[in-house]
N, C-alpha and C positions, 0 to 999 in steps of 0.2 A: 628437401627444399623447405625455407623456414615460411607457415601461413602467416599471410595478410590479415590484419586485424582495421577493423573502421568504426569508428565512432557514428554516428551519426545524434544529435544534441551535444553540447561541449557546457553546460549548467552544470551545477552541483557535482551533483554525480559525475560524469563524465570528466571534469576537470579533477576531483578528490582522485579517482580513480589512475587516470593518465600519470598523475606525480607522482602516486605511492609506487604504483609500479616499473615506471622506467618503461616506458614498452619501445620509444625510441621512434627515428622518424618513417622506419618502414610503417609505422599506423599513422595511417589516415584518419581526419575527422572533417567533420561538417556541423554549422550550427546558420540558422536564417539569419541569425547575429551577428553583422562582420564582425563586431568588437570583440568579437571573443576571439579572434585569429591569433590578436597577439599573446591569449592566456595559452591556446594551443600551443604556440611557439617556447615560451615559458617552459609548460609541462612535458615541451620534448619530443611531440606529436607533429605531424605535420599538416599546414591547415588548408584544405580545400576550400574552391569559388563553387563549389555545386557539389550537389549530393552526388550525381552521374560519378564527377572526378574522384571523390573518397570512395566509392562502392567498388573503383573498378577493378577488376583482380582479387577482391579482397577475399577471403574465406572464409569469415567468421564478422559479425556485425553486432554490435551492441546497440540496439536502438534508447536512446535515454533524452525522451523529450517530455513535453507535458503532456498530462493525459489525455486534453485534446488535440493534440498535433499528433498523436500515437497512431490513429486511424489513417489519416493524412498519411504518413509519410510510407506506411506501410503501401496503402494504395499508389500513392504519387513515386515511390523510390522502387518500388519491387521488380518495376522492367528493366532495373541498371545492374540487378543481382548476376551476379557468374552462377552458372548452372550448380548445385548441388552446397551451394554458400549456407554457412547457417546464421541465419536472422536469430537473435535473442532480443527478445521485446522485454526489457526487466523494465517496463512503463505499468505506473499502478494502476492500472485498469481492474474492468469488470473481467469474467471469464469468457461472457459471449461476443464481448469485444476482442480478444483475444484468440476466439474462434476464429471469427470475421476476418481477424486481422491474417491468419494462418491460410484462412484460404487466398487471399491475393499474395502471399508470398509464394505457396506451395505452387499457385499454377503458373507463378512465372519461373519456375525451374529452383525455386530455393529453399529450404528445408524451415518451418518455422519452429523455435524453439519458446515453449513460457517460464520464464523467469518470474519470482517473486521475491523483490528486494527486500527481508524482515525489519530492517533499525535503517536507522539514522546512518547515510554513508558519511557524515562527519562527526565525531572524529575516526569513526570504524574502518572506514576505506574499504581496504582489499580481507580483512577481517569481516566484514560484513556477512550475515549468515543469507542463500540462497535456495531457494526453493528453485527444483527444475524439473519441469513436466514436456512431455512429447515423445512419440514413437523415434525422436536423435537424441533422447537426452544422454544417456549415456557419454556419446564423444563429444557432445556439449558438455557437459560436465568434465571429462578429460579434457579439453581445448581450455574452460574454463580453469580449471587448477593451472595449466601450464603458463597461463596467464598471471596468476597470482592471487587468485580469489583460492581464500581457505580453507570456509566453511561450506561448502554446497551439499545438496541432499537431493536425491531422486525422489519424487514422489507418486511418480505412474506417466501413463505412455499417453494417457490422454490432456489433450490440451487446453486449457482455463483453470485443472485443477491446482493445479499450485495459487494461479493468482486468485480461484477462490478460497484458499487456506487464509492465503494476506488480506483480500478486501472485508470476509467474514471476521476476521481476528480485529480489525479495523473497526467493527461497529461498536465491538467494543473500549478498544484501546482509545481512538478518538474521541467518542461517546463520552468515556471520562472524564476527557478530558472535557468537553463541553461543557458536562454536567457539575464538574467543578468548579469551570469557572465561573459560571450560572449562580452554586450556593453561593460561593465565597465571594459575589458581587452585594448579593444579596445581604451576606452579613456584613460586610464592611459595610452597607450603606446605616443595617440596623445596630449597627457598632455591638456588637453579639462575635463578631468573630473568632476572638480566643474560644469562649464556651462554647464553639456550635464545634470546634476543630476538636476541643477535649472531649466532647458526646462524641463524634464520631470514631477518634480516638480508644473510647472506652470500649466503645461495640464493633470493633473491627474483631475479627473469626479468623484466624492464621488455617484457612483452609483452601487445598487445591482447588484448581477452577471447576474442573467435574461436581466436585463435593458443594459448591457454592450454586451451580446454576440446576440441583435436581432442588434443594433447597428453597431458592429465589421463586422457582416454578409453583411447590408446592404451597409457599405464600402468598402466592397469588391467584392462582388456582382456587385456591380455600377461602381466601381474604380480599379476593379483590376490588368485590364491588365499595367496603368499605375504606380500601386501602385507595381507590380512583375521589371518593368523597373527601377522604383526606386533602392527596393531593390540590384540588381543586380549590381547597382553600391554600392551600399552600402555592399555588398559581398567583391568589388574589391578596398572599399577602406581598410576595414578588410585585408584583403589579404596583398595592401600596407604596413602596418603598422604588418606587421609578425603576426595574427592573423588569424585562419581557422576560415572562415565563414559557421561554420557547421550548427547552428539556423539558419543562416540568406538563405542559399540555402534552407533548408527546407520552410520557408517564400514565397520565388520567388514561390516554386514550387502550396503551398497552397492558394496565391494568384491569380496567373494563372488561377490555376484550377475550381478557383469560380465564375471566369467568364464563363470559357463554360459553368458552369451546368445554367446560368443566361440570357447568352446574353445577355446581357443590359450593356456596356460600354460607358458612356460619356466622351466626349471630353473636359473635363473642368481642375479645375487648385484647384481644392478645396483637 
């Protein structure tokens, strides 16, 4: 007997996903969004007036809403689950969110599974790389391939740990992306842009991330308090230049504070 698949959010994800794969109208979805009904119809899906109606029968559930609706629907949807149903929350949440959320699935009879979506599901789709943690992942992860997802990986039995792989790998991927847009506001205002892109350019290290971050550590650890004084003016030339130095106060303060957990500050000019 072929299982039931349910969407639950029909955004981004959920509609990229529904097209690439054809999954047809035996899947179910739901979204608080009428408008979306007619994209589900589009992608082949068939589109439910309530969460109750897409959960019911189904055997497998992909929850893909926003991160705060993720708590929500867990709580508000888990009592329409079919007994032994597996829930996949690939919502980017925290881990103990994600806990939380396990246990109002688990006690209403349904198996919680954590997903961690890695990239961008457009244009990746069903190529998109997966992270799957819990004592089901396993035939979560078989459900999932047979669905059409590619790349998935086991990462242990316990629940948050994958979406802590994603939200931790986040502080920095995003991070950069803040902090970049921060310099490179900065330089355009001080029309410096080309030459701050070639310094940086120059001093880029083609080194793994392990090899970068015992490195970064030991820079700051050693250098910090002078590296936070820096900064600080480097805050108030932002500032100057009509620019909130919000990365960069965060810096001063991370910098700082690496020294005391260290104490080892020299006096040098490196």
């Amino acid at each position: 007997m072929e299982s039931r698949l349910a969407l639950i959010g029909f955004g981004e994800a959920g509609s990229t996903f529904a097209r690439a794969a054809s999954w047809g109208k035996t899947t179910t979805a739901f979204d608080i969004n009428d408008s979306r009904q007619q994209i589900m119809r589009e992608s082949g899906v068939t589109p439910c007036d309530s969460a109750e109606s897409a959960l019911y029968n189904a055997d497998m559930v992909l929850s893909l809403v926003t991160a705060d609706s993720a708590p929500l629907v867990a709580k508000d949807y888990a009592g329409f689950l079919k007994k032994n149903a597996l829930w996949c929350d690939m919502n980017s949440i925290a881990p103990q969110t994600k806990q939380s959320n396990a246990q109002r699935v688990n006690a209403a009879g349904g198996r919680y599974i954590d997903v961690a979506v890695m990239a961008p599901v457009d244009p990746t789709a069903l190529d998109v790389p997966l992270l799957i943690a819990g004592p089901n992942a396993a035939e979560a992860e078989q459900n999932l391939n047979a669905l059409g997802f590619k790349k998935t990986r086991i990462v242990g039995e316990q629940i948050g740990r994958a979406s802590a792989i994603k939200m931790i790998r986040s502080v920095m991927v995003k991070g950069l992306e803040a902090l970049s847009w921060e310099c490179a506001a900065a330089a355009d205002q001080a029309d410096v842009f080309e030459e701050v892109m070639t310094s940086l350019d120059a001093s880029e290290k083609d080194w793994p991330w392990a090899k970068r971050v015992v490195y970064n550590r030991e820079r700051m650890t050693t250098h910090g308090a002078r590296r936070a004084a820096e900064m600080e003016e480097s805050a108030k030339t932002l500032e100057g230049f009509g620019i909130e130095p919000v990365m960069t106060r965060g810096t001063v303060i991370r910098q700082r504070r690496a020294v005391g957990q260290n104490g080892n500050e020299r006096n040098d000019t490196r």
